[in-house]
C-alpha positions in Angstrom: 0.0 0.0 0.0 1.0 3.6 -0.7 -0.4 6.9 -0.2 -1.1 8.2 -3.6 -2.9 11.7 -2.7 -2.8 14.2 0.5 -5.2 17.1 0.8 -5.5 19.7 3.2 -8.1 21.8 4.1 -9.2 24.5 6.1 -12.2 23.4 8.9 -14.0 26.6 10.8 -17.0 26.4 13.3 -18.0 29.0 15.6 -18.7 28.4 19.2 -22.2 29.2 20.4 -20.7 31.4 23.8 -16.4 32.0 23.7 -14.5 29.6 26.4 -12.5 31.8 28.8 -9.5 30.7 30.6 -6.6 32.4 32.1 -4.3 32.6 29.1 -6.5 33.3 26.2 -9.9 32.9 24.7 -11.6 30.1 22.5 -14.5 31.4 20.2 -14.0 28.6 17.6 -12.9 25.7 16.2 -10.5 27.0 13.4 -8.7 23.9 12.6 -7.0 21.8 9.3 -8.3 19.0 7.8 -5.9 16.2 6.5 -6.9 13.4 4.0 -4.6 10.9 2.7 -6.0 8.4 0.2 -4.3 5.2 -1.0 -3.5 3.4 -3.7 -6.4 0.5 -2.4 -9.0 3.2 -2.2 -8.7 3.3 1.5 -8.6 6.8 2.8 -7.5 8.5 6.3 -8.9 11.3 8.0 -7.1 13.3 10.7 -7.6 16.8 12.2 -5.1 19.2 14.1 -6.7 21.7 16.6 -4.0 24.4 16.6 -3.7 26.6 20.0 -1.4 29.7 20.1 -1.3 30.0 23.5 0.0 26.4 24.5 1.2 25.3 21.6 2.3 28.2 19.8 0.7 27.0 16.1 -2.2 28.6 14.2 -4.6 27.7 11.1 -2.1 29.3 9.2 0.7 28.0 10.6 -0.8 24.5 10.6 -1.7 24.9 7.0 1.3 25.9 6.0 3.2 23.4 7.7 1.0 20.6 6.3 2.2 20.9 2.6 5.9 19.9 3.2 4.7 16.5 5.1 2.8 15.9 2.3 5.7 16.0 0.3 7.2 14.1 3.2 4.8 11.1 3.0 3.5 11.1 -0.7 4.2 7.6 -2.4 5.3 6.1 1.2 3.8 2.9 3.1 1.0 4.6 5.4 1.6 1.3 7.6 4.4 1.7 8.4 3.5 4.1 11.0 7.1 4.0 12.7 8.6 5.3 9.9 6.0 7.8 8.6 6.3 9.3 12.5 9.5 9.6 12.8 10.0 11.4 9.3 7.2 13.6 10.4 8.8 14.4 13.7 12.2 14.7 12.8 11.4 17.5 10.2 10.1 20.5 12.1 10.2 21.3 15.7 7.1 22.2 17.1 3.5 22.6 15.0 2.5 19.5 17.4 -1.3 19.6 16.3 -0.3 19.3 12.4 1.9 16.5 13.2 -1.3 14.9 14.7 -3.6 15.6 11.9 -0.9 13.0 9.8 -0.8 10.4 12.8 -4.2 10.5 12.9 -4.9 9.8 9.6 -2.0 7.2 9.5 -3.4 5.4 12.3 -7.0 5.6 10.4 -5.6 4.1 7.7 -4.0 1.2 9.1 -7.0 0.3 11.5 -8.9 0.2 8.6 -6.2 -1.9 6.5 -6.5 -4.6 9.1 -10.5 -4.1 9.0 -10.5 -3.2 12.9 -11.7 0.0 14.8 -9.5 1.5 16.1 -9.1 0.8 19.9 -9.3 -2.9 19.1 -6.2 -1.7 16.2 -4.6 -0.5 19.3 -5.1 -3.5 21.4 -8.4 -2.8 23.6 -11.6 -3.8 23.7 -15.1 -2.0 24.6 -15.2 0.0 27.9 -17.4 2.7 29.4 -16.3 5.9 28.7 -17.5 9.0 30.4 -16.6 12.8 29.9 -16.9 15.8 31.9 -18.1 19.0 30.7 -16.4 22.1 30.8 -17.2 25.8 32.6 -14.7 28.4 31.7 -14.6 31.9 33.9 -17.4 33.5 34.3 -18.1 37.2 35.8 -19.9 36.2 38.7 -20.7 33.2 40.8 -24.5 33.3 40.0 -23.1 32.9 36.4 -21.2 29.9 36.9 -23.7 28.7 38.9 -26.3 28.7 35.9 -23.5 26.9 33.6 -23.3 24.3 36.1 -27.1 23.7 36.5 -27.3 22.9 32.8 -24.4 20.5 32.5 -26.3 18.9 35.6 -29.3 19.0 33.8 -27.7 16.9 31.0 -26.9 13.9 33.3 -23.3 14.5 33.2 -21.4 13.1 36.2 -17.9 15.2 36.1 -17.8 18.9 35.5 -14.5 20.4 35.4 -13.9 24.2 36.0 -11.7 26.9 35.0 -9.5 28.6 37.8 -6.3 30.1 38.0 -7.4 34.1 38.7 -5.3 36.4 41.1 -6.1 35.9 44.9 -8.8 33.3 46.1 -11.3 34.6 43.4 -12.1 31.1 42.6 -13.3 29.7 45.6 -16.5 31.4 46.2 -17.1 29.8 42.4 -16.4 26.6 43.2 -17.6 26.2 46.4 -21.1 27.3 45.0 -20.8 24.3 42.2 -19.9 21.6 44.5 -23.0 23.0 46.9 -25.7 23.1 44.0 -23.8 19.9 42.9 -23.8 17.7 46.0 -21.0 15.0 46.7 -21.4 13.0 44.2 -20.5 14.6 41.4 -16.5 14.9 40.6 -15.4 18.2 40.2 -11.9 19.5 39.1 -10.1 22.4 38.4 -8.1 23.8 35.4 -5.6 26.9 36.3 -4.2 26.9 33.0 -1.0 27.9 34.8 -2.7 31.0 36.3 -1.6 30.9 39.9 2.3 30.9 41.2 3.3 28.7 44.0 1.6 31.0 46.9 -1.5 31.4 45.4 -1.9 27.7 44.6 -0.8 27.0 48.2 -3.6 29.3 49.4 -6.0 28.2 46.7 -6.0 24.7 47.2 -6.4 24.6 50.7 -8.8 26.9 51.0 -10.7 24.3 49.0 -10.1 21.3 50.7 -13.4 20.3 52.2 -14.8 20.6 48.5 -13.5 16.9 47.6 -11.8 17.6 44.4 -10.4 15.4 42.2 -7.2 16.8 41.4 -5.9 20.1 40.8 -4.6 20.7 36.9 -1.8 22.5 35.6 -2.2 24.9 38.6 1.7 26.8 38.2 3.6 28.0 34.9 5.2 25.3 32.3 8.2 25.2 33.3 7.7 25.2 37.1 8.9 21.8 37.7 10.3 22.5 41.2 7.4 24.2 42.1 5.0 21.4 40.9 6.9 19.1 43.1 6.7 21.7 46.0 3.2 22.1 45.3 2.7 18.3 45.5 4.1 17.4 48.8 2.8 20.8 50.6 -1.6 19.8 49.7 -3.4 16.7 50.0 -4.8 17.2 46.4 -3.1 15.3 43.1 -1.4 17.3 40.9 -2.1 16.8 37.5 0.5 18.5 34.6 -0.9 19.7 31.4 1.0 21.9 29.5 4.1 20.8 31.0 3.8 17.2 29.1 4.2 17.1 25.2 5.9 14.0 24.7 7.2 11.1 26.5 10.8 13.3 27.4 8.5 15.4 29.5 6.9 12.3 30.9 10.0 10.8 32.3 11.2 14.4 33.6 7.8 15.0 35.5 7.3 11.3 36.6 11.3 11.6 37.9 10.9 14.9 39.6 8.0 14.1 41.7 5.9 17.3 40.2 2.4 15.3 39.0 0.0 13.0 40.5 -1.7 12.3 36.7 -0.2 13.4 33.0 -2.9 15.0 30.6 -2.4 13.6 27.2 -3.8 16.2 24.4 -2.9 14.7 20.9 -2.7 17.8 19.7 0.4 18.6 22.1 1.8 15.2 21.4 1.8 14.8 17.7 -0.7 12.0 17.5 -0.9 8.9 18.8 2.5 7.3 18.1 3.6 10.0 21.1 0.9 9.5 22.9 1.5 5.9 23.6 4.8 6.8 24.7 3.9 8.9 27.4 0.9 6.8 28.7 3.3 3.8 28.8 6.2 6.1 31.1 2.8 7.2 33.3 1.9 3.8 34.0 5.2 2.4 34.6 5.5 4.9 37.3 2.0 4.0 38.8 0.8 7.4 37.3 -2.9 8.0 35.7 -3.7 9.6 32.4 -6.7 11.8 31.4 -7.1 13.1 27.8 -7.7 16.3 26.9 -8.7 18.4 23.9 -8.5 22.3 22.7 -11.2 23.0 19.9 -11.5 19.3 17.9 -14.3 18.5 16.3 -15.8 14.9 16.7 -13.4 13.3 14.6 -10.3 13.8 16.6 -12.3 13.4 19.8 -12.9 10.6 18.0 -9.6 9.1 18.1 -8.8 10.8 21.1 -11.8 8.5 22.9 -10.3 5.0 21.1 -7.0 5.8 22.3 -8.4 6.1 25.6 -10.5 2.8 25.2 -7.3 0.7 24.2 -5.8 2.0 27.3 -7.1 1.7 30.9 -4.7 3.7 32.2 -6.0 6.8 30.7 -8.7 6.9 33.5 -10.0 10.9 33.1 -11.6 11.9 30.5 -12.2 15.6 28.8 -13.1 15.2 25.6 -16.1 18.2 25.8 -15.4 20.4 23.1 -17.7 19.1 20.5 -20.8 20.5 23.1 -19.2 24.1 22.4 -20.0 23.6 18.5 -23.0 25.8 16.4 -23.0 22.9 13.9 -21.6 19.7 13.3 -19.3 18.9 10.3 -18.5 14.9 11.3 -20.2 12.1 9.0 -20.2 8.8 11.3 -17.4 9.0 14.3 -18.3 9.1 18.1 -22.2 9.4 19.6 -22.4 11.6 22.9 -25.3 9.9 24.9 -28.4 12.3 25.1 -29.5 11.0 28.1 -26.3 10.1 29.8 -24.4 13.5 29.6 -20.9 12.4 28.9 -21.4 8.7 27.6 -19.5 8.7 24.5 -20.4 5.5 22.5 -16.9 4.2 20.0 -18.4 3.2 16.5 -17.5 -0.5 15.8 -16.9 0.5 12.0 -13.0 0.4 11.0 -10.1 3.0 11.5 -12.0 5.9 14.0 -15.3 5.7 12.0 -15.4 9.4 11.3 -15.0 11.3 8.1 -16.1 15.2 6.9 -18.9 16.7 5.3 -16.8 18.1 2.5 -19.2 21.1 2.2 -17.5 22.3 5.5 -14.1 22.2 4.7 -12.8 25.3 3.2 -9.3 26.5 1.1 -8.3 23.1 -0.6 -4.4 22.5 -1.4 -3.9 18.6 -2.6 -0.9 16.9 -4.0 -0.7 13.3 -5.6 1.3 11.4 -7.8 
């Protein structure tokens, strides 16, 4: 098999409210669409969600970026996924979510070679998955009260919430949730690296009778210290977001002592060839995984969610930004249960069993042989 055409395109969906958080602002999905069709007729589908703030890419960027690997992979064995990576990886540093949109597709491609979906591809078998829904900062507490009675109102079981603002500003918000909430629901918090080590200190504790799950990304990048610090001075996990990209950072977290749990977003790791990596170093240390997302459509949640199904380990799951979406530009893929907020049901079909309307994709550059 060989891949005998790539096209890239341009993929943009409002959001029906923005998503605040404390380093920037999400009022859309403006993400790049890669296809790769073979020389069987099988064809690959992968999608990068680019996200300046954390990852330092754009559409543009992303775009741009795309047509060399093209060039990279045109002609080549799509199965060989080894290979394919490490060409891909080895030829630009950074543009992580691009370098996704290929794996993704890649992995697609051979899931679908060997007639498999994908988590089964990957070596699992069916398991309940379960994500929680997102509330970013809101103006006032009534306000974030509201956001949480609809996600409750959905049957959703796990609502995660932005923090990270100066003083103990946060608390007041999530003490209301977990009150309107009750204790059975799991709540956890997101600083997006908006606190320094005092303020998380203060933050944290102030919240400890709220039963939290775990406490994510609460200092800067590339606060290791200060992670582990954090760590030994609260009785809440740590859980490093931004501060894990590949399997390197892993092993330098895990070693260090700074996290309780590792976030996996493919869009930080490059796919799923990294993304192994670092869930493998996380479990050999007796550490858990959640997956994240920044603005993917269902497809990438998509793979996202079978990744997460072929591995145990990757326990959490936030794989919400599909609810944020004024329309929806997936064919096939992932179901979100209507009257299990959060169930998220893995299509049985080969590869990730999504593809896209084509009438949503925008600004089409192709190459072939």
């Amino acid at each position: 098999m060989k891949i005998t055409a790539v096209d890239i395109y341009t993929l943009n969906v409002p959001y029906d409210k923005p998503l605040v958080v404390s380093i920037g602002e999400i009022t859309g999905a403006e993400n790049v669409v890669v296809k790769l069709t073979t020389d069987t007729g099988l064809i690959g589908w992968g999608e990068a969600s680019p996200c300046a703030y954390i990852v330092g890419d754009t559409q543009q960027t992303a775009y741009e970026t795309a047509k060399p690997l093209a060039q990279l992979i045109l002609g080549k064995n799509p199965l060989a996924i080894e290979q394919r990576m490490q060409a891909i990886n080895g030829f630009i540093v950074g543009e992580s979510s691009i370098r996704s949109a290929f794996d993704m597709a890649l992995y697609d491609l051979a899931a679908k070679a060997a007639g498999m979906p994908l988590y089964q591809f990957l070596g699992g078998e069916q398991r309940p998955l379960r994500t929680d829904l997102t509330i970013g900062h809101q103006d006032t507490v009534a306000e974030t009260v509201a956001q949480a009675k609809a996600i409750l109102a959905q049957n959703f079981d796990a609502i995660k919430m932005k923090v990270g603002r100066p003083g103990l500003v946060d608390v007041e918000h999530v003490a209301a949730v977990r009150e309107l909430a009750g204790p059975d629901i799991a709540i956890k918090m997101d600083s997006n690296q908006g606190w320094d080590y005092p303020t998380a200190v203060a933050n944290i504790n102030a919240m400890q009778s709220l039963n939290l799950q775990y406490s994510e990304q609460p200092l800067a990048v590339w606060d290791f210290d200060n992670l582990a610090r954090l760590r030994d001075k609260v009785d809440l996990p740590i859980c490093a977001d931004e501060s894990v990209f590949t399997d390197k950072d892993a092993l330098k977290l895990v070693r260090s002592g700074a996290a309780d749990y590792l976030n996996i977003k493919l869009g930080k790791s490059g796919g799923i060839y990294t993304a192994l990596k670092i869930n493998a170093i996380a479990e050999a240390a007796g550490c858990l995984c959640m997956i994240g997302c920044f603005g993917e459509s269902r497809l990438a949640l998509g793979a996202a969610a079978h990744l997460a199904m072929a591995r145990p380990n990757i326990y959490f799951l936030d794989l919400d930004s599909f609810f944020g979406f004024t329309s929806d530009p997936v064919v096939g893929g992932i179901e979100y249960d209507s009257q299990q907020g959060g169930v998220i049901h893995v299509p049985e079909t080969p590869g990730h069993g999504a593809q896209f309307d084509s009438s949503a994709l925008d600004n089409h550059w192709g190459i072939a042989l």
